[in-house]
Z-matrix of the N, CA and C atoms (Angstrom, degrees):
N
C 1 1.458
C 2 1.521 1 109.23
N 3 1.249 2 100.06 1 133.66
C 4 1.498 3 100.47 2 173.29
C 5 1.530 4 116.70 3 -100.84
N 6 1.606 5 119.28 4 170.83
C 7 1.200 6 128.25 5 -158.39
C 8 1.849 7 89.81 6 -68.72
N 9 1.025 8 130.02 7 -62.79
C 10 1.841 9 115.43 8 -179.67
C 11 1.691 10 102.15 9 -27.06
N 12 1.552 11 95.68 10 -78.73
C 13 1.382 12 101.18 11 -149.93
C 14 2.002 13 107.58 12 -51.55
N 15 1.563 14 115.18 13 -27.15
C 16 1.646 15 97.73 14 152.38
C 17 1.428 16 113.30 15 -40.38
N 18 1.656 17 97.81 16 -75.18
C 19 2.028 18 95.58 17 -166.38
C 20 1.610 19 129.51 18 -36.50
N 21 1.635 20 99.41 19 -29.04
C 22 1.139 21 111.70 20 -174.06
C 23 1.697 22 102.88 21 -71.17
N 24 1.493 23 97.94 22 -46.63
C 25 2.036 24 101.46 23 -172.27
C 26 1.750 25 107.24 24 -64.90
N 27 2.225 26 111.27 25 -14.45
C 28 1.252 27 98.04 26 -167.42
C 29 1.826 28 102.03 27 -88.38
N 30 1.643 29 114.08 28 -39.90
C 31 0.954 30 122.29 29 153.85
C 32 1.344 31 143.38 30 -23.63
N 33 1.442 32 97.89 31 -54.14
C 34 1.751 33 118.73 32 152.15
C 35 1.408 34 111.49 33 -31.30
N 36 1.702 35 107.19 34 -72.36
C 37 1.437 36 109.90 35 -160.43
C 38 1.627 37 113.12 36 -75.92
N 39 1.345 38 109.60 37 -33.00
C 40 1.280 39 93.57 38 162.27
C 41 1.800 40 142.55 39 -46.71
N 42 1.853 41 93.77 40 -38.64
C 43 1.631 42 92.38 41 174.24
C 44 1.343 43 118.43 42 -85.32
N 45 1.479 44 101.31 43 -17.01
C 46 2.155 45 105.67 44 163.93
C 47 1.209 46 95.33 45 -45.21
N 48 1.351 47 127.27 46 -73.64
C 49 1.035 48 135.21 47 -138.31
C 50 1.463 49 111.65 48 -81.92
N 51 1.688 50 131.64 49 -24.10
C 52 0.884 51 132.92 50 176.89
C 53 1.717 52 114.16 51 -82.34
N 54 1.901 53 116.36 52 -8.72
C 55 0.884 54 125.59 53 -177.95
C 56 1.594 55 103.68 54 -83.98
N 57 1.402 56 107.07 55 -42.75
C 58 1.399 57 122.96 56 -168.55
C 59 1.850 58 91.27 57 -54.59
N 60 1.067 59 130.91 58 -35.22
C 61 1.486 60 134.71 59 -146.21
C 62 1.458 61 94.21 60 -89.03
N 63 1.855 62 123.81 61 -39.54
C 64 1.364 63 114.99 62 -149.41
C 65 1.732 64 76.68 63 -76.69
N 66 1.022 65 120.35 64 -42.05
C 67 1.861 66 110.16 65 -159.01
C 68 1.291 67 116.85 66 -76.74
N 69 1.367 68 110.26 67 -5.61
C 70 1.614 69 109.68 68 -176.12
C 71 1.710 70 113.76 69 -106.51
N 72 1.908 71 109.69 70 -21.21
C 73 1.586 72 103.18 71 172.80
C 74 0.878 73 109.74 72 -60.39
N 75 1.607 74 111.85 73 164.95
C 76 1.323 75 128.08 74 161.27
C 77 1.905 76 106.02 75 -106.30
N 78 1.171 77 109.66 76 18.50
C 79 2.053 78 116.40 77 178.98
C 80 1.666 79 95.90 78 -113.49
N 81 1.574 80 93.66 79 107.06
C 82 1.873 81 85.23 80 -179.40
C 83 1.400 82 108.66 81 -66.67
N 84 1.043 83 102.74 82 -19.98
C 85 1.829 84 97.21 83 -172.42
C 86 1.507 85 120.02 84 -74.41
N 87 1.507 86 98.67 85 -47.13
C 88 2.221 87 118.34 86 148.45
C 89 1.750 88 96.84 87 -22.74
N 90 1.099 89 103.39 88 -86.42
C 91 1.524 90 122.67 89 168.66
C 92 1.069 91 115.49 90 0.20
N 93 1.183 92 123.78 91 -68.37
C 94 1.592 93 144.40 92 -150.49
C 95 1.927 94 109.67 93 -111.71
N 96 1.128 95 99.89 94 -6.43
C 97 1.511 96 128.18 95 161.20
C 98 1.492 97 127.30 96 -89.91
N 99 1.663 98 96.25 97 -40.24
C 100 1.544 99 105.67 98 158.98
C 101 1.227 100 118.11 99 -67.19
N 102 1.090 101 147.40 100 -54.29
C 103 1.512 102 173.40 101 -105.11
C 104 1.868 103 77.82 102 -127.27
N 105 1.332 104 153.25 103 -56.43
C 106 1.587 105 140.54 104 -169.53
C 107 1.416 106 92.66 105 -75.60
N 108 1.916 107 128.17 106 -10.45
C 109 1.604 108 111.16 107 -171.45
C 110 1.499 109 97.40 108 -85.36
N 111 1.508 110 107.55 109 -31.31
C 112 1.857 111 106.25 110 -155.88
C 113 1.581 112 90.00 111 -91.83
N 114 1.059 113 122.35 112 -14.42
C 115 1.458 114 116.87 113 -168.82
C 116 1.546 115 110.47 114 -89.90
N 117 1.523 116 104.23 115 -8.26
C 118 1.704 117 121.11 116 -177.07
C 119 1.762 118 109.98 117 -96.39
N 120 1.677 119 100.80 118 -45.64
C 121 1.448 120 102.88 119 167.55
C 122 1.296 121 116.68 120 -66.41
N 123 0.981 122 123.50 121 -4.27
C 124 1.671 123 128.77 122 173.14
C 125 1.914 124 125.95 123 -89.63
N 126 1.387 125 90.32 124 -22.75
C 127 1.449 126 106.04 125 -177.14
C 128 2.047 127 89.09 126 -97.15
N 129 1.351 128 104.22 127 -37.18
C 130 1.455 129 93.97 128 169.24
C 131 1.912 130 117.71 129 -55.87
N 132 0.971 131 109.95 130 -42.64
C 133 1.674 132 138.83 131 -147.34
C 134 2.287 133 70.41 132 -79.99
N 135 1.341 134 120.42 133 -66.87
C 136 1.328 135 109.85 134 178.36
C 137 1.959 136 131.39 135 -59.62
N 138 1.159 137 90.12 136 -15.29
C 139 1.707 138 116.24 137 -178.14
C 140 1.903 139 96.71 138 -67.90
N 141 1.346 140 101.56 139 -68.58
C 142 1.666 141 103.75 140 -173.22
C 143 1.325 142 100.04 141 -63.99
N 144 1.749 143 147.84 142 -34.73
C 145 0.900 144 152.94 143 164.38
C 146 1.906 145 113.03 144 -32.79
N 147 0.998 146 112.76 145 -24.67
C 148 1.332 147 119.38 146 179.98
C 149 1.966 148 107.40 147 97.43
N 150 1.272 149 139.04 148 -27.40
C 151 1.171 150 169.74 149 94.68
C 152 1.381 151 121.98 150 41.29
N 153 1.598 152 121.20 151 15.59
C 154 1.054 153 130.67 152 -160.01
C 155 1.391 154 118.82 153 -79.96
N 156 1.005 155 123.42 154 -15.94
C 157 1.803 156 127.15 155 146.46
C 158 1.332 157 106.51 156 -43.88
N 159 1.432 158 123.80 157 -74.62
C 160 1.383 159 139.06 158 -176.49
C 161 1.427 160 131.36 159 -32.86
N 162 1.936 161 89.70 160 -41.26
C 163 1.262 162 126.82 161 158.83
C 164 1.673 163 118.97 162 -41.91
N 165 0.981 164 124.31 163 -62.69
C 166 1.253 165 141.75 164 -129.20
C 167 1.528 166 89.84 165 -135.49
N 168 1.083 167 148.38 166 34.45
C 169 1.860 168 166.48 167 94.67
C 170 0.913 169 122.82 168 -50.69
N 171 1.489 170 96.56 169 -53.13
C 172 1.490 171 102.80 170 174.73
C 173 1.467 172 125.85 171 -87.28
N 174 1.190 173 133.30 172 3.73
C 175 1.473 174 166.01 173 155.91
C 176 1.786 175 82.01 174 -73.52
N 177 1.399 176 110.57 175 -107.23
C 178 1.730 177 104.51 176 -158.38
C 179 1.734 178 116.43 177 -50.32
N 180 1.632 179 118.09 178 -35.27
C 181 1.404 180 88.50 179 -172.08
C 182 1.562 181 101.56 180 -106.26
N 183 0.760 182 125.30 181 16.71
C 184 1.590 183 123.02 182 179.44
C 185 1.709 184 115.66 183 -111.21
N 186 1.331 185 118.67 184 -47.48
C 187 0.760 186 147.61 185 174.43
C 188 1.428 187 114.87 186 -68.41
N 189 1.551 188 112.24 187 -51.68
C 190 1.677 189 116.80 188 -174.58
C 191 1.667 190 113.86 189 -98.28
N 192 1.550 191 94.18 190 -21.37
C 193 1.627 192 91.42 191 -152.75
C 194 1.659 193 93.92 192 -104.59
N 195 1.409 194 111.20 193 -73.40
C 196 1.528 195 114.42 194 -178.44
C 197 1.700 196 114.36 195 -53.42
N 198 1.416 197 121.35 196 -42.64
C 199 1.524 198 112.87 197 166.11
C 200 1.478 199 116.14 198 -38.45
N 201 1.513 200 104.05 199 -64.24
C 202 1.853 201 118.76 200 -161.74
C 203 1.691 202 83.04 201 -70.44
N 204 1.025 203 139.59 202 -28.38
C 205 1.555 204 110.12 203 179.96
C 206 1.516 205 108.90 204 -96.39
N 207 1.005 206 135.32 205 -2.38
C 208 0.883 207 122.13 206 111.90
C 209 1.561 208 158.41 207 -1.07
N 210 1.425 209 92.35 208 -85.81
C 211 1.598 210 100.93 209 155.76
C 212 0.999 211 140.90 210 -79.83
N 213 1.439 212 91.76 211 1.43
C 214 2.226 213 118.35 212 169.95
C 215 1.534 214 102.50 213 -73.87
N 216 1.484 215 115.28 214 -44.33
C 217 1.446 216 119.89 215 -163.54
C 218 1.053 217 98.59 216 -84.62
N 219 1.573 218 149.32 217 -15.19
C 220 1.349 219 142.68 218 167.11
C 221 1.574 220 102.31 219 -72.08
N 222 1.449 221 112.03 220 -71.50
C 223 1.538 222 102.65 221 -173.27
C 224 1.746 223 118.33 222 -33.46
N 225 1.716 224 111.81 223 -53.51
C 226 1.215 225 125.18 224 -178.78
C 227 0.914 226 132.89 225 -45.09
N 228 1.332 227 112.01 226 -51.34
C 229 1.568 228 130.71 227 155.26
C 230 1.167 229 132.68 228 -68.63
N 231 1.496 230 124.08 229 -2.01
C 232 1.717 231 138.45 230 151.02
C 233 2.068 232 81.60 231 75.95
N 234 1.171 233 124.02 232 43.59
C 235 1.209 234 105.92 233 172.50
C 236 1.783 235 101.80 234 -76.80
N 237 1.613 236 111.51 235 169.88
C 238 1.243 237 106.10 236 167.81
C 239 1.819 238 122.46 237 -90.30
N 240 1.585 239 93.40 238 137.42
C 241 1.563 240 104.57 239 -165.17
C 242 1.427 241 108.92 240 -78.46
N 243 1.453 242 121.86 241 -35.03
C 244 1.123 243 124.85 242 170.80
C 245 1.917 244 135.83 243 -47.99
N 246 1.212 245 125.82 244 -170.06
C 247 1.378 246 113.55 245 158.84
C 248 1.489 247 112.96 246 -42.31
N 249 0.821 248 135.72 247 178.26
C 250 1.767 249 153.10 248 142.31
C 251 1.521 250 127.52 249 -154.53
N 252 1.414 251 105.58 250 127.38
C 253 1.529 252 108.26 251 -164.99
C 254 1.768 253 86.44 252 -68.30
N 255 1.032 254 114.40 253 -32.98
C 256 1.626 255 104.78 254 -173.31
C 257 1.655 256 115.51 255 -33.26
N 258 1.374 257 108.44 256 -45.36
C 259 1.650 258 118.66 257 -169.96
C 260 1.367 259 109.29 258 -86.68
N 261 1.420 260 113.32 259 7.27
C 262 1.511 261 110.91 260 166.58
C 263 1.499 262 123.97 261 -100.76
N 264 1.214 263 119.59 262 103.75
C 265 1.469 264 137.21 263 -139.74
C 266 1.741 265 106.26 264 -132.52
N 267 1.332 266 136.38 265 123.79
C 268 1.219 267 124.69 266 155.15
C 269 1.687 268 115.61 267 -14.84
N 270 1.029 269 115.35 268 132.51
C 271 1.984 270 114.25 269 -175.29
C 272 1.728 271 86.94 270 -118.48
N 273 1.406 272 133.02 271 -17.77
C 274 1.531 273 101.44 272 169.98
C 275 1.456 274 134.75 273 -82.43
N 276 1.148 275 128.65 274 -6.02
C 277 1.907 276 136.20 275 151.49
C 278 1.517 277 82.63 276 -37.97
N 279 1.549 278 121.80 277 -95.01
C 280 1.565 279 128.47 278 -161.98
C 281 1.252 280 115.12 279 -5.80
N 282 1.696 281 82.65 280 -73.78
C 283 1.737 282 119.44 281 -162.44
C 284 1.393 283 117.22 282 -43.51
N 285 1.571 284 118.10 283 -25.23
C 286 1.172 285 135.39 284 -130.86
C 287 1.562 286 84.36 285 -125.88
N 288 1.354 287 126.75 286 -42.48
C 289 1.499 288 130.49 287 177.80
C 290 1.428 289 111.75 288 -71.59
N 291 1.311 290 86.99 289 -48.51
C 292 1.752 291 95.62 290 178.28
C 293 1.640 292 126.61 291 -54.84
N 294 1.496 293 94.96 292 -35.16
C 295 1.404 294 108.40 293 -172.39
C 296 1.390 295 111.78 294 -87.49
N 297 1.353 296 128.89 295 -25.51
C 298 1.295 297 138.05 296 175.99
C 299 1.699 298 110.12 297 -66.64
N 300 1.735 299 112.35 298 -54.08
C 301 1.244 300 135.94 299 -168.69
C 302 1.865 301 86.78 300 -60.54
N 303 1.383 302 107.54 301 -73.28
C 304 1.996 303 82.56 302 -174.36
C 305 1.557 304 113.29 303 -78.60
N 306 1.410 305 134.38 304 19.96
C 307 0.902 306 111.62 305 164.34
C 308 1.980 307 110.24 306 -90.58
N 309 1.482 308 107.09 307 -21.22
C 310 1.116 309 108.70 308 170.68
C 311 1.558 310 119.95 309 -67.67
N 312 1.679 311 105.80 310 -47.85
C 313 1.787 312 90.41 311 158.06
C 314 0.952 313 149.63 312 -33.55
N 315 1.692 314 93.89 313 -52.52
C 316 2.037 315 92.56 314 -176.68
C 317 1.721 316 98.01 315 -70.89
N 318 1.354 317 124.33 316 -32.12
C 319 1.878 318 97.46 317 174.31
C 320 1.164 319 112.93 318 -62.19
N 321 0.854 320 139.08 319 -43.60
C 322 1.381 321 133.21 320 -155.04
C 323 1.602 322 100.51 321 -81.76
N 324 1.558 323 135.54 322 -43.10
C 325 1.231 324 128.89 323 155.80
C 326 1.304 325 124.18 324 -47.88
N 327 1.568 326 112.11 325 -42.30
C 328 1.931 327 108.62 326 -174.53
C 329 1.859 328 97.87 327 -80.69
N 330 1.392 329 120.71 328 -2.61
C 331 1.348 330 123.86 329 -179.39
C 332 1.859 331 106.61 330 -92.30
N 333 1.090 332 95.54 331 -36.85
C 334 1.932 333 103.41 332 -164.29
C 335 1.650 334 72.55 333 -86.13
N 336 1.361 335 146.74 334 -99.51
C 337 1.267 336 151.23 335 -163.31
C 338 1.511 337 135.13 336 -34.04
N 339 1.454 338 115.08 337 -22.49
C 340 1.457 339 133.07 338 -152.98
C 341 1.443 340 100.12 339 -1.25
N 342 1.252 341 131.06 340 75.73
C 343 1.801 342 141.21 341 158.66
C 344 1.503 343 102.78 342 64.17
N 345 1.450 344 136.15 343 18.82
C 346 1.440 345 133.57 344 -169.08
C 347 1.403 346 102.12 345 -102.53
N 348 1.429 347 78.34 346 127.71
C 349 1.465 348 81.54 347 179.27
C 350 1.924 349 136.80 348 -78.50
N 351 1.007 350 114.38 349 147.97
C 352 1.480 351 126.34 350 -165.31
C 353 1.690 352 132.31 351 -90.73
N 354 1.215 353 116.50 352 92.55
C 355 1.551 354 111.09 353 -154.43
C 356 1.176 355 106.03 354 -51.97
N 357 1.420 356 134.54 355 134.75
C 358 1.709 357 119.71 356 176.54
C 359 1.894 358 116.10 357 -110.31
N 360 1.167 359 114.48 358 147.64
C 361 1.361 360 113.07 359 -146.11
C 362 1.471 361 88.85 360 -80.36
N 363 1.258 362 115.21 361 -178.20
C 364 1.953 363 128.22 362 -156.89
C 365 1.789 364 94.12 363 -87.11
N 366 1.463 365 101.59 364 141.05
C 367 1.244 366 122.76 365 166.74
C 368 1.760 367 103.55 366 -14.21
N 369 1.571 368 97.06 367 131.70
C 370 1.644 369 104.77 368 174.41
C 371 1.800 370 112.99 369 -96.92
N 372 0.923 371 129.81 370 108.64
C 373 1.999 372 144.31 371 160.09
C 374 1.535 373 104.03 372 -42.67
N 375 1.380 374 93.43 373 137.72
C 376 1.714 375 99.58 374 156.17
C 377 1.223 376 126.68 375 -41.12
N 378 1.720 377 104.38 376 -30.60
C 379 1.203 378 110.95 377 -158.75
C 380 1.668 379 114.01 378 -95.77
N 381 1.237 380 113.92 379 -29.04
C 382 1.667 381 134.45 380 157.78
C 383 1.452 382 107.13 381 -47.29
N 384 1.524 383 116.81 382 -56.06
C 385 1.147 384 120.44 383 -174.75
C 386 1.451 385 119.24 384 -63.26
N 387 1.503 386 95.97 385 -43.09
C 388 1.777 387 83.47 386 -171.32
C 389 1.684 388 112.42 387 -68.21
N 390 1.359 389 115.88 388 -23.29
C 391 1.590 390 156.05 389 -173.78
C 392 1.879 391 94.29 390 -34.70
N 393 1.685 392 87.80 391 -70.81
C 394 1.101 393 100.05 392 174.39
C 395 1.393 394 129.99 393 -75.17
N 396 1.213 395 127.49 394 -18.07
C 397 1.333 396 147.27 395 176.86
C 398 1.620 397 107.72 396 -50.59
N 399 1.957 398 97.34 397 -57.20
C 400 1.705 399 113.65 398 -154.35
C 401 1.725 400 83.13 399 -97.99
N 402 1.296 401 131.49 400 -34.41
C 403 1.267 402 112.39 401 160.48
C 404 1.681 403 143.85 402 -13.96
N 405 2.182 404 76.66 403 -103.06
C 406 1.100 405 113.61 404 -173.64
C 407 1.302 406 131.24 405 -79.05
N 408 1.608 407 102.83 406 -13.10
C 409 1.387 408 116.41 407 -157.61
C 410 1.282 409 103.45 408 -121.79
N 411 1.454 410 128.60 409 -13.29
C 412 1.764 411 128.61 410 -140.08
C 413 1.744 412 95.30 411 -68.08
N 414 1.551 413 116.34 412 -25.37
C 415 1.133 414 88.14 413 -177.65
C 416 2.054 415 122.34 414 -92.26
N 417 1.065 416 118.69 415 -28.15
C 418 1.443 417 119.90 416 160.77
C 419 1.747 418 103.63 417 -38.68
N 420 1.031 419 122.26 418 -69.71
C 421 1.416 420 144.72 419 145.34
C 422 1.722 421 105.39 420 4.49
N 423 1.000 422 104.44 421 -80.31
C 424 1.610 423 107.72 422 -175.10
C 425 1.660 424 96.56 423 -70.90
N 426 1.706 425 120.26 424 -41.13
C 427 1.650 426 82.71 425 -159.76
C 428 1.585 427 95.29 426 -81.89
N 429 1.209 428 149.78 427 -20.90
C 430 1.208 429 121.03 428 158.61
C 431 1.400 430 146.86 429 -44.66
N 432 1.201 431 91.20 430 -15.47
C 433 1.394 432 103.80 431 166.33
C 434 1.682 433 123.26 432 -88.32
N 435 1.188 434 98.43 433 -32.47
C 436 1.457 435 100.02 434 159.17
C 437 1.720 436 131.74 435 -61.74
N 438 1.571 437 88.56 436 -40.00
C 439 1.501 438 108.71 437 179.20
C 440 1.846 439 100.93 438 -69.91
N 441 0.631 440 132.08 439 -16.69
C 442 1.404 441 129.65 440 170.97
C 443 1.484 442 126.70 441 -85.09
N 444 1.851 443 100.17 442 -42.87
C 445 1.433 444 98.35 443 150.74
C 446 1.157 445 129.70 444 -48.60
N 447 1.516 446 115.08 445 -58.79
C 448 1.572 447 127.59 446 174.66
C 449 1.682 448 111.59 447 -31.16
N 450 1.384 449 93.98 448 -33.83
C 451 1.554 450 106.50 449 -157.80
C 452 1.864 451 99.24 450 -76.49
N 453 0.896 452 114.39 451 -50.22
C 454 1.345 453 117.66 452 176.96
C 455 1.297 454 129.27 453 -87.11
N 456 1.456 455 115.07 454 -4.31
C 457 1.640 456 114.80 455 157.77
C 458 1.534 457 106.00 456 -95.33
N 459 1.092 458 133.60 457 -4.73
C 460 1.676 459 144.67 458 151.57
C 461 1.441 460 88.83 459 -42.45
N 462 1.419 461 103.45 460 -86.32
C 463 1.662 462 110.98 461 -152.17
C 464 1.754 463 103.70 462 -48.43
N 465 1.475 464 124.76 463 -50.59
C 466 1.193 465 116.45 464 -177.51
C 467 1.494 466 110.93 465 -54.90
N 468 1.335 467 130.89 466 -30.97
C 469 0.982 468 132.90 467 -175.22
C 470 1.924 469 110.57 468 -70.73
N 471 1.314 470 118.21 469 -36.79
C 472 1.009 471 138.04 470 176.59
C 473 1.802 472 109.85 471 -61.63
N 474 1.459 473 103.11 472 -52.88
C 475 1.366 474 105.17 473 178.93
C 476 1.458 475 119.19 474 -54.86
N 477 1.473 476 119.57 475 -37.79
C 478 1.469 477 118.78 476 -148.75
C 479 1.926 478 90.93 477 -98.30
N 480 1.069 479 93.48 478 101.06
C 481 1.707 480 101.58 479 166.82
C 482 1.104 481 129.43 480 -52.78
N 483 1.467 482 119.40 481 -43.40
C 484 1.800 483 122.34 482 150.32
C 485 1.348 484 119.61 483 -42.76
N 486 1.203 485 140.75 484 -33.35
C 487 1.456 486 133.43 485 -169.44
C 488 1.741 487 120.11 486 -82.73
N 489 1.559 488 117.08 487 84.67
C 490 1.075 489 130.64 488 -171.48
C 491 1.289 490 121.50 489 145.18
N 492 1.378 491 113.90 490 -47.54
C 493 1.038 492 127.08 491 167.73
C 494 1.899 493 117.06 492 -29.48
N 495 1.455 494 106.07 493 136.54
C 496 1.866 495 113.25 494 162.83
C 497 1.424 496 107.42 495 -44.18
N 498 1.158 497 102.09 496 168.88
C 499 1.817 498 107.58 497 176.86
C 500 1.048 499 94.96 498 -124.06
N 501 1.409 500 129.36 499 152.63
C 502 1.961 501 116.66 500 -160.01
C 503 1.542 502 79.86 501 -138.85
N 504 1.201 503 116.38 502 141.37
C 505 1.355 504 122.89 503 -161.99
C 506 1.637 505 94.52 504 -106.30
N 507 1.621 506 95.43 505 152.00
C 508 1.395 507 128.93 506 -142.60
C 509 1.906 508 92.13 507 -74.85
N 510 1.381 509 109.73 508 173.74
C 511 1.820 510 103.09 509 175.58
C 512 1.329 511 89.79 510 -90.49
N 513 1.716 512 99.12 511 143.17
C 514 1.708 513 115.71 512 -175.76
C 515 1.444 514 112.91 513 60.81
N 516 1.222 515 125.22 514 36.66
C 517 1.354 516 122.77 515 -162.53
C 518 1.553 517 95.17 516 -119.22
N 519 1.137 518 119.01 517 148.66
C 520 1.827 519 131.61 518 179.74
C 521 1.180 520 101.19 519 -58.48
N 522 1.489 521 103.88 520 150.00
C 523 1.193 522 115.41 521 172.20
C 524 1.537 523 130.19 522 -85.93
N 525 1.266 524 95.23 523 6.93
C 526 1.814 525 92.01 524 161.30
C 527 1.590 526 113.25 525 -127.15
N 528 1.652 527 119.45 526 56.29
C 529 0.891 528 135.76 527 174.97
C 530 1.085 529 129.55 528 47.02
N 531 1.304 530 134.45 529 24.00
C 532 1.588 531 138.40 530 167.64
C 533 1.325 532 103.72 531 -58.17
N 534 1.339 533 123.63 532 -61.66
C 535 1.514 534 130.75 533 178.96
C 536 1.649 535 105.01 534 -49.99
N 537 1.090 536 117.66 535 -37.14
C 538 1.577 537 111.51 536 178.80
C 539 1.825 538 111.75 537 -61.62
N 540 1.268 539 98.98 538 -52.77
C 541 1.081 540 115.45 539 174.32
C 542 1.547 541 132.34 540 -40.24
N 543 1.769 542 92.96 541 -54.59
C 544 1.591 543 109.10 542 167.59
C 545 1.440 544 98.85 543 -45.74
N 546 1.665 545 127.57 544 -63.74
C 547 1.173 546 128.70 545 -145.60
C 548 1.253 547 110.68 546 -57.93
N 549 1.961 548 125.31 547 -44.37
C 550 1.001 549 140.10 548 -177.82
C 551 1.903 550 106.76 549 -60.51
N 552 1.268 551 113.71 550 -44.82
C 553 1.558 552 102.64 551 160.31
C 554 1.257 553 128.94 552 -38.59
N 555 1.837 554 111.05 553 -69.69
C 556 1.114 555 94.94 554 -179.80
C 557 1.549 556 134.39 555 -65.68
N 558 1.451 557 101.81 556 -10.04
C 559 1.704 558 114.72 557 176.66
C 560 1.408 559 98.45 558 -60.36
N 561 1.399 560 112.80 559 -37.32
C 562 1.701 561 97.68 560 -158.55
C 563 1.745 562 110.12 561 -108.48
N 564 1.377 563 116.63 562 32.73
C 565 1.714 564 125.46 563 149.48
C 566 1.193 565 97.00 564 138.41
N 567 1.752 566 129.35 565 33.17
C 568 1.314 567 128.14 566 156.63
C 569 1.819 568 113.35 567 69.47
N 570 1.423 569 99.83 568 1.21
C 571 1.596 570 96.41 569 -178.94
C 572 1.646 571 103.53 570 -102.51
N 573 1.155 572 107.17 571 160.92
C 574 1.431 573 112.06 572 176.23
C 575 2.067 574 106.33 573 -106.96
């Protein structure tokens, strides 16, 4: 064994283990703190890989972007930051899916592979990558990006408790809610 392939097995265990942590707290915010550790040993795990584009994506959008929105949709949503008995749940259903699902992988990999080894194609460029990115990919590409928007005008939508709600009409106020209406103006900065 060489000195990588340690870093890589120490790297490894760190994001096992930091994965093992996001699913087992009961602190969503712990949670979502764990999830920037395993998501860091992973950009490490691509670093010794030679992979330093790959690296450093997964550093800004994984790391910076999906975490912190993340922790946008907790604040927003006034969920509770603390423990919660809510997130304490039987873990063997999971455990039991989880453990089956990679135990079925590695057969079916040590079956499709029998230990032979795999020629791997020549070092990948920024420039290959993005190639294929704005190519091959632009559309997965865009709807994730949409899906993320979606994702965070949800939560604002979620936060604001007024938005949906009846309008309950004002005292002495018409009966087809103009007077309600007025009232909700001036509630919301006195301007019309």
């Amino acid at each position: 064994m060489t000195g990588a392939d340690l870093l890589l097995l120490a790297l490894g265990a760190v994001a096992v283990g930091a994965g093992v942590l996001v699913v087992t707290t009961k602190h969503l915010v712990r949670a979502g703190l764990y999830l920037v550790v395993c998501l860091g040993a992973l950009a490490g795990d691509y670093l010794v890989l030679s992979a330093e584009l790959v690296a450093w994506v997964q550093v800004l959008i994984y790391v910076g972007a999906v975490v912190v929105l993340l922790l946008f949709a907790v604040m927003l949503t006034r969920a509770p930051i603390g423990a919660s008995d809510d997130l304490d749940r039987p873990g063997w259903p999971a455990a039991l899916i989880g453990g089956g699902a990679g135990l079925g992988l590695t057969v079916l990999l040590i079956h499709a592979y029998r230990w032979s080894t795999v020629a791997l194609p020549g070092a990948g460029t920024a420039e290959r990558l993005g190639e294929q990115i704005f190519r091959s990919w632009v559309l997965p590409f865009e709807v994730l990006s949409v899906l993320l928007l979606s994702a965070l005008v949800g939560a604002v939508v979620l936060s604001r408790p007024d938005i949906g709600r009846p309008v309950r009409a004002a005292d002495g106020g018409a009966a087809d809610g103009t007077a309600a209406q007025d009232a909700v103006d001036v509630d919301s900065g006195g301007r019309r």
